[in-house]
mmCIF file of the N, C-alpha and C atoms, coordinates in Angstrom:
data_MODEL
# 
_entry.id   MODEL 
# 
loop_
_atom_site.group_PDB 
_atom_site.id 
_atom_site.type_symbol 
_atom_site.label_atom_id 
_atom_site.label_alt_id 
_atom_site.label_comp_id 
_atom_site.label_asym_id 
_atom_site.label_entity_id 
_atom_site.label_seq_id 
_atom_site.pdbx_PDB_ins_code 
_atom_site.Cartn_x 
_atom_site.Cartn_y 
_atom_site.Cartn_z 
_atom_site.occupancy 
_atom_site.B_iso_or_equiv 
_atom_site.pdbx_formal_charge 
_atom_site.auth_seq_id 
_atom_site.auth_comp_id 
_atom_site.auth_asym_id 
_atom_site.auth_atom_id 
_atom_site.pdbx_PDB_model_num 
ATOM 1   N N  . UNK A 1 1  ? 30.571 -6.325  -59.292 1.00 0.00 ? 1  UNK A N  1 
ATOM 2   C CA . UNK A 1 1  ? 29.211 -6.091  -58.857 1.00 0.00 ? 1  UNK A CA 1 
ATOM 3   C C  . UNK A 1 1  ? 28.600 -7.360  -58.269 1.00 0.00 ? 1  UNK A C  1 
ATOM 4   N N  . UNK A 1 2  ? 28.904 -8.399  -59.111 1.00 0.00 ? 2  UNK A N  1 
ATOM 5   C CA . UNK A 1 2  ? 28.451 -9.550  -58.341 1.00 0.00 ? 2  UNK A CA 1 
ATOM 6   C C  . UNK A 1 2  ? 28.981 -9.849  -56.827 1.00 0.00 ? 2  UNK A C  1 
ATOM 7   N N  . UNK A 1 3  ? 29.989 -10.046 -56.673 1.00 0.00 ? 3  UNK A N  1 
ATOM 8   C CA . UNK A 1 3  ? 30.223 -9.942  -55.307 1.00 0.00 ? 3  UNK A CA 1 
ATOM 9   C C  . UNK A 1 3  ? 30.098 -9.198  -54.340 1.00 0.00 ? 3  UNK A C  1 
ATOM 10  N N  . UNK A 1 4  ? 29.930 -7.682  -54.677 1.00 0.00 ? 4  UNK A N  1 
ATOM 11  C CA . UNK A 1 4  ? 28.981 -6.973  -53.768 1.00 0.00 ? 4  UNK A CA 1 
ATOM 12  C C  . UNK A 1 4  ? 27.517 -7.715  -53.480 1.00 0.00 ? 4  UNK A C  1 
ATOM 13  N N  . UNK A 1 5  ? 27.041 -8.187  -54.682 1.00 0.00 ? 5  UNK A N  1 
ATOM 14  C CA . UNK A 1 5  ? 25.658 -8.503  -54.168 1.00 0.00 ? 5  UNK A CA 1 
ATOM 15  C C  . UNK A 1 5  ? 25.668 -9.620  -52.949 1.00 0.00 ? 5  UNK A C  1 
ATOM 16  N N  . UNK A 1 6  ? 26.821 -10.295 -53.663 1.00 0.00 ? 6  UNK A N  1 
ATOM 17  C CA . UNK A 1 6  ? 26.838 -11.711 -52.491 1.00 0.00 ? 6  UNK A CA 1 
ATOM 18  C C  . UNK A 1 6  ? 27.451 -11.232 -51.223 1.00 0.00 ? 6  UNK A C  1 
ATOM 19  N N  . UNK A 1 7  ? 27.802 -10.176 -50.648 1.00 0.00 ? 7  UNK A N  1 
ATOM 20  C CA . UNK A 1 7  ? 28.275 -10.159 -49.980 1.00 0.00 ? 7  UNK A CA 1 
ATOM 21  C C  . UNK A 1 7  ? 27.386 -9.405  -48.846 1.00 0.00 ? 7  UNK A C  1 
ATOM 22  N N  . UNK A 1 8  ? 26.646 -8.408  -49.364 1.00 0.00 ? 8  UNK A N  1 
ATOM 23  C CA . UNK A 1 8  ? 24.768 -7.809  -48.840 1.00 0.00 ? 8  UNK A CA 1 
ATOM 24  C C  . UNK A 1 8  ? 23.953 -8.595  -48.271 1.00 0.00 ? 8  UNK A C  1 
ATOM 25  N N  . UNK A 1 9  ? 24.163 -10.182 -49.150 1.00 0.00 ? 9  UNK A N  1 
ATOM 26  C CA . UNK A 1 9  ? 22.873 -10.767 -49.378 1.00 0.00 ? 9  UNK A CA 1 
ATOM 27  C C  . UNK A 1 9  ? 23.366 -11.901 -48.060 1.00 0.00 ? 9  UNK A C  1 
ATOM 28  N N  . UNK A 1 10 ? 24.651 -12.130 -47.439 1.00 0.00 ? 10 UNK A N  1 
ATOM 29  C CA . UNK A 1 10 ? 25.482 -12.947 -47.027 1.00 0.00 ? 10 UNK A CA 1 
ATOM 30  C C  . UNK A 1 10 ? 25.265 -12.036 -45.467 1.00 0.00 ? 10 UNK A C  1 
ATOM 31  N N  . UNK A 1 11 ? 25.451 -11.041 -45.394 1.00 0.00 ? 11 UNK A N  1 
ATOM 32  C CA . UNK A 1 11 ? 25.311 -9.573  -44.074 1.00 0.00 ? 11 UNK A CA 1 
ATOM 33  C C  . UNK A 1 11 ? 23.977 -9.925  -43.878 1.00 0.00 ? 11 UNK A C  1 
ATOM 34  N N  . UNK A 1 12 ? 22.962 -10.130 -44.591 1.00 0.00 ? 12 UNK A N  1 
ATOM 35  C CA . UNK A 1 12 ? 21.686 -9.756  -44.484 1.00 0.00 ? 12 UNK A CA 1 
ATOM 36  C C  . UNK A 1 12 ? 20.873 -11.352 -43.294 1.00 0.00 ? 12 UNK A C  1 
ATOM 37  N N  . UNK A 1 13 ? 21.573 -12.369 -44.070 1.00 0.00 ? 13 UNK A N  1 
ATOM 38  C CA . UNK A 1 13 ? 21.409 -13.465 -43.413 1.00 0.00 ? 13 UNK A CA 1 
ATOM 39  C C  . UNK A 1 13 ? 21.686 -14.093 -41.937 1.00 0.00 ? 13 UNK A C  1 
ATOM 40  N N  . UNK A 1 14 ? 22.727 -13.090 -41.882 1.00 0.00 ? 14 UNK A N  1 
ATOM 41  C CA . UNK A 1 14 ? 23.867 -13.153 -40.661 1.00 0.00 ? 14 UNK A CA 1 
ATOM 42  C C  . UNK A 1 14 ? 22.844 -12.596 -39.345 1.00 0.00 ? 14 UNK A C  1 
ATOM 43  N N  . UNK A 1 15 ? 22.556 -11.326 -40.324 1.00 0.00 ? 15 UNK A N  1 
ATOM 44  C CA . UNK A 1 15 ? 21.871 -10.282 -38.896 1.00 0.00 ? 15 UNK A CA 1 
ATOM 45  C C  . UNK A 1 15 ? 20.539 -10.785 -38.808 1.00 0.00 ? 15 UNK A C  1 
ATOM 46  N N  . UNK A 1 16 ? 19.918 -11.299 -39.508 1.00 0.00 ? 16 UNK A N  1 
ATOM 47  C CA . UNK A 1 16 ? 18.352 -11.990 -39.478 1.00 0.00 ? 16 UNK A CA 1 
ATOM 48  C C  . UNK A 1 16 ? 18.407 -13.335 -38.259 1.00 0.00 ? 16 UNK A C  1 
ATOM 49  N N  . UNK A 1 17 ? 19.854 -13.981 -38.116 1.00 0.00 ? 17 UNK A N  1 
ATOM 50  C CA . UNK A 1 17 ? 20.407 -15.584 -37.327 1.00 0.00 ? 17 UNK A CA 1 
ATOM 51  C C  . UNK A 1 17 ? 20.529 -14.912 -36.080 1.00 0.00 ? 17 UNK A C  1 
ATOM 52  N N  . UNK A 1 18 ? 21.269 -13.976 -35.956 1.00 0.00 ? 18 UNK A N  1 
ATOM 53  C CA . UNK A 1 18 ? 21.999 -13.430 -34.649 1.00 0.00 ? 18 UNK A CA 1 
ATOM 54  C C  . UNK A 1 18 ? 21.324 -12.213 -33.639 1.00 0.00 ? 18 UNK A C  1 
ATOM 55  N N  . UNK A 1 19 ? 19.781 -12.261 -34.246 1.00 0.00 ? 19 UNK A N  1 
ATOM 56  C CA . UNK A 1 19 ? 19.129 -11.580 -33.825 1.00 0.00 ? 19 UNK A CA 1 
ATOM 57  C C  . UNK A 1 19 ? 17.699 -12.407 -33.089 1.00 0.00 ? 19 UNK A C  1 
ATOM 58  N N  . UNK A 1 20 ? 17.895 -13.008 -31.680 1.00 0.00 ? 20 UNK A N  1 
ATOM 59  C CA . UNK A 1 20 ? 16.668 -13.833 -31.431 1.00 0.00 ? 20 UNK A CA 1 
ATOM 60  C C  . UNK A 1 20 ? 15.768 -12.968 -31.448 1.00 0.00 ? 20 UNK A C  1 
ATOM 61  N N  . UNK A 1 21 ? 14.687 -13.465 -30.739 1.00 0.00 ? 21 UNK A N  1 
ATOM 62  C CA . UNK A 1 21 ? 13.407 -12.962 -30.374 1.00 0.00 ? 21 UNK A CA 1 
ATOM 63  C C  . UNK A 1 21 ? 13.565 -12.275 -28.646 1.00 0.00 ? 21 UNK A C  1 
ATOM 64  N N  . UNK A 1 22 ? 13.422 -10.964 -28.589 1.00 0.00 ? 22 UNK A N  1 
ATOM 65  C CA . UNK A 1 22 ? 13.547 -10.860 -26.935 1.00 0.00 ? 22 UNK A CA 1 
ATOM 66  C C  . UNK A 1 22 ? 11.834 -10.609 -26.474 1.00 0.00 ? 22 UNK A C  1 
ATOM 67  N N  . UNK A 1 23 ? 11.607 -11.228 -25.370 1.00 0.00 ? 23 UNK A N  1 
ATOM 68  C CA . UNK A 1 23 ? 10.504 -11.136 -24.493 1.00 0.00 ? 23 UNK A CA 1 
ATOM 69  C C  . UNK A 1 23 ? 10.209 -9.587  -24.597 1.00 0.00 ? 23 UNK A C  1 
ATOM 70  N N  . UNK A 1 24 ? 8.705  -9.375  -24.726 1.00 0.00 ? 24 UNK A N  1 
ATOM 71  C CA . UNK A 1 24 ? 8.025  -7.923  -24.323 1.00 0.00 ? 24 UNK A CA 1 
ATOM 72  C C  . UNK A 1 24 ? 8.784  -7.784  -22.917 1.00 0.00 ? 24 UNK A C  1 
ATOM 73  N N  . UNK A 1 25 ? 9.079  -6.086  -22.893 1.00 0.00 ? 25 UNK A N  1 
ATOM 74  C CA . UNK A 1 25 ? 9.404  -5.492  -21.731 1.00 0.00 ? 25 UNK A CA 1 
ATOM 75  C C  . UNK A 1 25 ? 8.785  -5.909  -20.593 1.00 0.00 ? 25 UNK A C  1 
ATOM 76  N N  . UNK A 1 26 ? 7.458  -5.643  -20.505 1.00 0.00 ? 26 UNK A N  1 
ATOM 77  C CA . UNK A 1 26 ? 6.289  -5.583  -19.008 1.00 0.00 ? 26 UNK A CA 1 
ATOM 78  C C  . UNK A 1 26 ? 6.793  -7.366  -18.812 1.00 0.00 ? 26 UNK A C  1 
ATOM 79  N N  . UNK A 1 27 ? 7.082  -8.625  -20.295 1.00 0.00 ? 27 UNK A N  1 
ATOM 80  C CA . UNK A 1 27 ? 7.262  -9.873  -19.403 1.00 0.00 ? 27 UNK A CA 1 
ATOM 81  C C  . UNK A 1 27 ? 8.818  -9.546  -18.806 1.00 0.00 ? 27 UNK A C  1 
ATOM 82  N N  . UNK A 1 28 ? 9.494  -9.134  -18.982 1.00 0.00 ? 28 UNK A N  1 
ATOM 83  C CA . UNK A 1 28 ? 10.784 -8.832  -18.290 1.00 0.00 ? 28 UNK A CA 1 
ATOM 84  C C  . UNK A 1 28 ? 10.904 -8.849  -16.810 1.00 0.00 ? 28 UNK A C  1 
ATOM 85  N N  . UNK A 1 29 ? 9.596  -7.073  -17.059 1.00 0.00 ? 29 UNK A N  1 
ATOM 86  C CA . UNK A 1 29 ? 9.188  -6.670  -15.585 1.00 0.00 ? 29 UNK A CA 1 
ATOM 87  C C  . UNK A 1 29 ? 8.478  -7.440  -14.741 1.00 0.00 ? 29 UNK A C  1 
ATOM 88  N N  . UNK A 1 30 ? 7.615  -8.066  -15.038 1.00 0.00 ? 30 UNK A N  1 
ATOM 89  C CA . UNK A 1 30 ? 7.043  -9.023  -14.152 1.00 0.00 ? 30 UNK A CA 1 
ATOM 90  C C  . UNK A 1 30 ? 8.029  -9.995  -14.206 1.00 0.00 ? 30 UNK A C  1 
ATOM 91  N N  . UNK A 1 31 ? 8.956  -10.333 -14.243 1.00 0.00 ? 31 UNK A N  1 
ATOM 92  C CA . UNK A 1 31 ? 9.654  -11.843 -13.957 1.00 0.00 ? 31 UNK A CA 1 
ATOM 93  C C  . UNK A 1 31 ? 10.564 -11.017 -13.137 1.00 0.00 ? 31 UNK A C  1 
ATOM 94  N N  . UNK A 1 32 ? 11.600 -10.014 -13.101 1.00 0.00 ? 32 UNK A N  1 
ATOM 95  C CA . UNK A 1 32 ? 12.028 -9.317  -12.404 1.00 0.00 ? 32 UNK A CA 1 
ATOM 96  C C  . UNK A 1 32 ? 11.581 -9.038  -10.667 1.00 0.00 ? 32 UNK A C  1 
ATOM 97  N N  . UNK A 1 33 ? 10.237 -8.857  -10.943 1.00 0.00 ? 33 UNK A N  1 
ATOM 98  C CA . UNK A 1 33 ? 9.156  -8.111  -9.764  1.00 0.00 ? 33 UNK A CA 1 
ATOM 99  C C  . UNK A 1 33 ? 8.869  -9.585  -9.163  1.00 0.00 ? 33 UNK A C  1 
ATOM 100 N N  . UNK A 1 34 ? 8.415  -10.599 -9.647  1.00 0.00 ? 34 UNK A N  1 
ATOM 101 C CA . UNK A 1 34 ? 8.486  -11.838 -9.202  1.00 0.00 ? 34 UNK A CA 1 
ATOM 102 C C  . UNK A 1 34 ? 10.008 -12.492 -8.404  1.00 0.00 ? 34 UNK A C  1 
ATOM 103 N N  . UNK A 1 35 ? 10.587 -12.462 -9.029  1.00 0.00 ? 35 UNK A N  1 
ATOM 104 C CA . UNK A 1 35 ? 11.921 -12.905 -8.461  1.00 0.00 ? 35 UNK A CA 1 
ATOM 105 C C  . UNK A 1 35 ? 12.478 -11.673 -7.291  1.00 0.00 ? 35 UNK A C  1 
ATOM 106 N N  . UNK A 1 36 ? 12.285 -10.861 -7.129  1.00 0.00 ? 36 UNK A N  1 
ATOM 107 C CA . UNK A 1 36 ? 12.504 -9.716  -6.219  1.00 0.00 ? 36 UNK A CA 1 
ATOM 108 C C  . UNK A 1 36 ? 11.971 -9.951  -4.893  1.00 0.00 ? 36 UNK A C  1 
ATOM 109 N N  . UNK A 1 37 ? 10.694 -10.371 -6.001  1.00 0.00 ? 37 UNK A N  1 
ATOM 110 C CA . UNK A 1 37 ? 9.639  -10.433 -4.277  1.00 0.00 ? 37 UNK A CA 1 
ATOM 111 C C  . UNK A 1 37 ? 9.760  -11.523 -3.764  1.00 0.00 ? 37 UNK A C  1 
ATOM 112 N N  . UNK A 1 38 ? 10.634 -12.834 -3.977  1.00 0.00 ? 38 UNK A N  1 
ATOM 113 C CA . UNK A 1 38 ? 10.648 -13.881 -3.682  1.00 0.00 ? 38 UNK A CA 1 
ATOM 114 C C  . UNK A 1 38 ? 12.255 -13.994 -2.933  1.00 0.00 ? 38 UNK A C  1 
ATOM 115 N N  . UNK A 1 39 ? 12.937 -13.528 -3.471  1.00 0.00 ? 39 UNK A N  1 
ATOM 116 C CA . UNK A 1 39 ? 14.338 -13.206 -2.558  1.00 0.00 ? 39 UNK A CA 1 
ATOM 117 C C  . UNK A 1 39 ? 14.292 -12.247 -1.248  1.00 0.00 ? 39 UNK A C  1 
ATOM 118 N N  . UNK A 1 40 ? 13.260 -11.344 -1.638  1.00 0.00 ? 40 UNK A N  1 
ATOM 119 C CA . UNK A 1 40 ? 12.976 -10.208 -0.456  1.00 0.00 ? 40 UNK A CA 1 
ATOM 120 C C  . UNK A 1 40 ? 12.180 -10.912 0.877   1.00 0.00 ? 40 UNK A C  1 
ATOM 121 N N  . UNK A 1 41 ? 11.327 -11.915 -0.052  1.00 0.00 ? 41 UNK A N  1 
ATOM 122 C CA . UNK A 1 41 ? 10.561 -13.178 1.237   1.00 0.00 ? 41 UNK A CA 1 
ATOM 123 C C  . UNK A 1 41 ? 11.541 -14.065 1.902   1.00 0.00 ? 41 UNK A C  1 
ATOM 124 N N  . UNK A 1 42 ? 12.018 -14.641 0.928   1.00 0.00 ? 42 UNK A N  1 
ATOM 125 C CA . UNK A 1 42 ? 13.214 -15.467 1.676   1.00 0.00 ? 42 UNK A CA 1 
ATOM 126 C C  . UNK A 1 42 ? 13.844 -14.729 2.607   1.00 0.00 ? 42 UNK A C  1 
ATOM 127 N N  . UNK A 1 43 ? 14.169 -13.918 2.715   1.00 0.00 ? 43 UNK A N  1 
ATOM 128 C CA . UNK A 1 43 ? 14.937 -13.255 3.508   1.00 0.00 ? 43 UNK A CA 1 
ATOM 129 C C  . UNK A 1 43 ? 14.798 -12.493 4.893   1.00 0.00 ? 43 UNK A C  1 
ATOM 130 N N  . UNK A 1 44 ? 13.343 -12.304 5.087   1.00 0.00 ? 44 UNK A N  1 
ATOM 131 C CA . UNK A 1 44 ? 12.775 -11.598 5.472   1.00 0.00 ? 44 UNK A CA 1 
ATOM 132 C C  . UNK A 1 44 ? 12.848 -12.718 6.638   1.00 0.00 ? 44 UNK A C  1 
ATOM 133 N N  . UNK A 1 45 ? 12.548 -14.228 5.771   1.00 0.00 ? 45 UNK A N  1 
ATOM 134 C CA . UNK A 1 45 ? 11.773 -15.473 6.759   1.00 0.00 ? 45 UNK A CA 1 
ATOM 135 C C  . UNK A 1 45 ? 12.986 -15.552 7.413   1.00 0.00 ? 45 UNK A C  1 
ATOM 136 N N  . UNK A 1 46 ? 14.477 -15.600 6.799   1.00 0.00 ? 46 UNK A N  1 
ATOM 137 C CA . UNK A 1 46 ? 16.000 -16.070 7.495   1.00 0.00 ? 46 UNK A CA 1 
ATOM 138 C C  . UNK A 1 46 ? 15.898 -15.133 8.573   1.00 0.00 ? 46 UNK A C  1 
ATOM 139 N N  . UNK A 1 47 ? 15.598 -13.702 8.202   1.00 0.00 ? 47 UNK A N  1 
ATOM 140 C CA . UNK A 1 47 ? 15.727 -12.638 9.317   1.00 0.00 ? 47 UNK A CA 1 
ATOM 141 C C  . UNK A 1 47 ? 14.818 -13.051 10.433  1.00 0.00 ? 47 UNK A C  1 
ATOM 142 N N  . UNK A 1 48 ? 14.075 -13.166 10.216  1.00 0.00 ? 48 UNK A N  1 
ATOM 143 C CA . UNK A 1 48 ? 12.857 -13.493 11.250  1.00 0.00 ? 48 UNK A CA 1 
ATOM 144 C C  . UNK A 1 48 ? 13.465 -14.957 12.512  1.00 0.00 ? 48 UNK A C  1 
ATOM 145 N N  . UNK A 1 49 ? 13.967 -15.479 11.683  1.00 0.00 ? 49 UNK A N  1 
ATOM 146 C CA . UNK A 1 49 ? 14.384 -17.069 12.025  1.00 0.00 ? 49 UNK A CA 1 
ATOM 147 C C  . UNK A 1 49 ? 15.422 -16.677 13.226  1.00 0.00 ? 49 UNK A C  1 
ATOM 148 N N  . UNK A 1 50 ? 16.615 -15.917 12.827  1.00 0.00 ? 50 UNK A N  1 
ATOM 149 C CA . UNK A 1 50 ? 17.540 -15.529 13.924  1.00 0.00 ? 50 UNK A CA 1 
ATOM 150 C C  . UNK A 1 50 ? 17.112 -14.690 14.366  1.00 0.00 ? 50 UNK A C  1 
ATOM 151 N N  . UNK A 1 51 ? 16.415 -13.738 14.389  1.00 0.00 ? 51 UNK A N  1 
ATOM 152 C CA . UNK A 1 51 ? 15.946 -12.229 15.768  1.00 0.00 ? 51 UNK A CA 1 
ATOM 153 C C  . UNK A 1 51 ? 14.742 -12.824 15.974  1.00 0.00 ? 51 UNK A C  1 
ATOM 154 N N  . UNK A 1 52 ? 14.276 -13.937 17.073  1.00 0.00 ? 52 UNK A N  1 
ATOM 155 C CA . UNK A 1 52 ? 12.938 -14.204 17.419  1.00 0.00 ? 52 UNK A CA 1 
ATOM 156 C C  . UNK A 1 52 ? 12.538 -13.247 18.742  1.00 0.00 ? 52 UNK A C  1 
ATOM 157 N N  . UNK A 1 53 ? 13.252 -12.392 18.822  1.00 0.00 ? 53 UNK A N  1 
ATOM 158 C CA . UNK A 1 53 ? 12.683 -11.227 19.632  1.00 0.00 ? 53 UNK A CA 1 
ATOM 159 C C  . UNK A 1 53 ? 12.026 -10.595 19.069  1.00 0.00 ? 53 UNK A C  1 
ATOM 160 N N  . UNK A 1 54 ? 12.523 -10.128 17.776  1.00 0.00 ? 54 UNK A N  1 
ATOM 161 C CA . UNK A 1 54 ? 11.831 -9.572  17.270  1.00 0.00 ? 54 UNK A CA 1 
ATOM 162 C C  . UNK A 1 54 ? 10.077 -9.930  16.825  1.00 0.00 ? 54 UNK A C  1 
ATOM 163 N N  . UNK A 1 55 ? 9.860  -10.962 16.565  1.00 0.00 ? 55 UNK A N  1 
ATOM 164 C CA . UNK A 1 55 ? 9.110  -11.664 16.152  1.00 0.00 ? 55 UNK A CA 1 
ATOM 165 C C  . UNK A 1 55 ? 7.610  -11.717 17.437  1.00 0.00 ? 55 UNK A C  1 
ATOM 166 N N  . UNK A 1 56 ? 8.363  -11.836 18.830  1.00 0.00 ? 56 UNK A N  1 
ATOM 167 C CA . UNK A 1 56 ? 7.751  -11.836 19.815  1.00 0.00 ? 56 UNK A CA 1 
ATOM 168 C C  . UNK A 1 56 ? 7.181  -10.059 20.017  1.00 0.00 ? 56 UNK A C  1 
ATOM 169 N N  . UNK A 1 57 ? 8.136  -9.394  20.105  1.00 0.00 ? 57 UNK A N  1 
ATOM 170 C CA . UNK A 1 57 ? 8.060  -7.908  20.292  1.00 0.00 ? 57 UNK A CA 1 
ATOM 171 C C  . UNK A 1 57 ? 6.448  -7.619  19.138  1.00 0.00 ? 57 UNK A C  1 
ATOM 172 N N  . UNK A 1 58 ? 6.741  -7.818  17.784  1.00 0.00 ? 58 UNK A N  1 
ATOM 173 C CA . UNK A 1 58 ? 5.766  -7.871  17.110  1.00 0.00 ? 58 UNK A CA 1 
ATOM 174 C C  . UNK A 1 58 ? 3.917  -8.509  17.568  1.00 0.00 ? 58 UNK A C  1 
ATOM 175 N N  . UNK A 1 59 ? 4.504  -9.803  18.267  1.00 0.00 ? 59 UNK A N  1 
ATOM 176 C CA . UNK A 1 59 ? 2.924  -10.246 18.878  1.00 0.00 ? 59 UNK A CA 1 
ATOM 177 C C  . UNK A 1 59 ? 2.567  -9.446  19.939  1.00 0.00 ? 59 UNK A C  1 
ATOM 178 N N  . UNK A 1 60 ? 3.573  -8.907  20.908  1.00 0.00 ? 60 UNK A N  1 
ATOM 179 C CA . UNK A 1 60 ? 3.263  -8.451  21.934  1.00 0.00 ? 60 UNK A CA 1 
ATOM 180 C C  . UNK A 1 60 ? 2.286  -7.068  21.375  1.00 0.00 ? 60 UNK A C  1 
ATOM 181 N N  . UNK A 1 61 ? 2.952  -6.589  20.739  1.00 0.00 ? 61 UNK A N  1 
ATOM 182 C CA . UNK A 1 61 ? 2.353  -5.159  20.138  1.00 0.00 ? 61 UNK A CA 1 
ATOM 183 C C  . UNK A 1 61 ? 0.954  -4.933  19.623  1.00 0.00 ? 61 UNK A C  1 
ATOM 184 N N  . UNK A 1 62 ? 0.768  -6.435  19.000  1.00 0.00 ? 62 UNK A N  1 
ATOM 185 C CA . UNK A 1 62 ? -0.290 -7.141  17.893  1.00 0.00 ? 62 UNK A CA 1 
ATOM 186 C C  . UNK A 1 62 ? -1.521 -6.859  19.515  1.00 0.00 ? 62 UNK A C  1 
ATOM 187 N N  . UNK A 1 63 ? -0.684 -7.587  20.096  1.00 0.00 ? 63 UNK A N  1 
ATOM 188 C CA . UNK A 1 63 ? -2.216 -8.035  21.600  1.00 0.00 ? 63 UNK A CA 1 
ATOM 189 C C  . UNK A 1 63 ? -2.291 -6.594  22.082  1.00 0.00 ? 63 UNK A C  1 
ATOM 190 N N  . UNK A 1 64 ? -1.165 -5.939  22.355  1.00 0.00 ? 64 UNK A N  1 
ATOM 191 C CA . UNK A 1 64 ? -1.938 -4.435  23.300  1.00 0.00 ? 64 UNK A CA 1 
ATOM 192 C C  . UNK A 1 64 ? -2.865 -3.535  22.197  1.00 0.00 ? 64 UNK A C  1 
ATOM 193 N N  . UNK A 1 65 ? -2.457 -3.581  21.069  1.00 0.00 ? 65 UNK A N  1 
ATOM 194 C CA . UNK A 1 65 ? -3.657 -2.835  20.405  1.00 0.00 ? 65 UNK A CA 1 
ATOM 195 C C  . UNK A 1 65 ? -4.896 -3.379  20.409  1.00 0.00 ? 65 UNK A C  1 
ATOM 196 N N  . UNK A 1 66 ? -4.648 -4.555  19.961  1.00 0.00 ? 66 UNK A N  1 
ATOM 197 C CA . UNK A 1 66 ? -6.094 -5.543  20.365  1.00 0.00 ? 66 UNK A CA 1 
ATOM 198 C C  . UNK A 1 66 ? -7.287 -5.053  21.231  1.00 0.00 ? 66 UNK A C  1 
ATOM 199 N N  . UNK A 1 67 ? -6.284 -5.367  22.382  1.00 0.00 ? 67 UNK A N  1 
ATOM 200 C CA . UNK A 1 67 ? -6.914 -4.912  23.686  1.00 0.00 ? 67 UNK A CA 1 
ATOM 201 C C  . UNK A 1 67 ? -7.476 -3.815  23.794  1.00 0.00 ? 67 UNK A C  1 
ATOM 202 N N  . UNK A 1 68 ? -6.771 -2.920  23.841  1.00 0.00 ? 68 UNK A N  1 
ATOM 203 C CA . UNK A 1 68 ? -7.160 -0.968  23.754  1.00 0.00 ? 68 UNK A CA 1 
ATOM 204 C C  . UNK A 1 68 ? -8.087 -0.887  23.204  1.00 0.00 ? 68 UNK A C  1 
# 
């Protein structure tokens, strides 16, 4: 019997060590949604960087509505 106890009491310690603390969900989601939106920017800027037609096509479009 004694060594059952020590051996409960030995499990019990183990899973209390090997169990951190995890961040609330929503901080998950916002660090997720942050880092998303920051790779999706980067990228957007690289894209932009090599198709500067595109970029132009965009102002051009920007001024005829303007205008109208």
């Amino acid at each position: 019997m004694k060594q059952m106890s020590n051996i409960n009491n030995t499990n019990v310690k183990h899973k209390a060590m090997n169990t951190p603390r995890k961040p609330a969900t929503s901080k998950l989601v916002a660090s997720f949604d942050n880092e998303l939106q920051n790779i999706l920017s980067q990228d957007l800027k690289a894209f932009m960087a090599r198709n500067p037609f595109l970029m132009r096509k965009k102002q051009a479009m920007t001024t005829t509505l303007s205008v109208a």
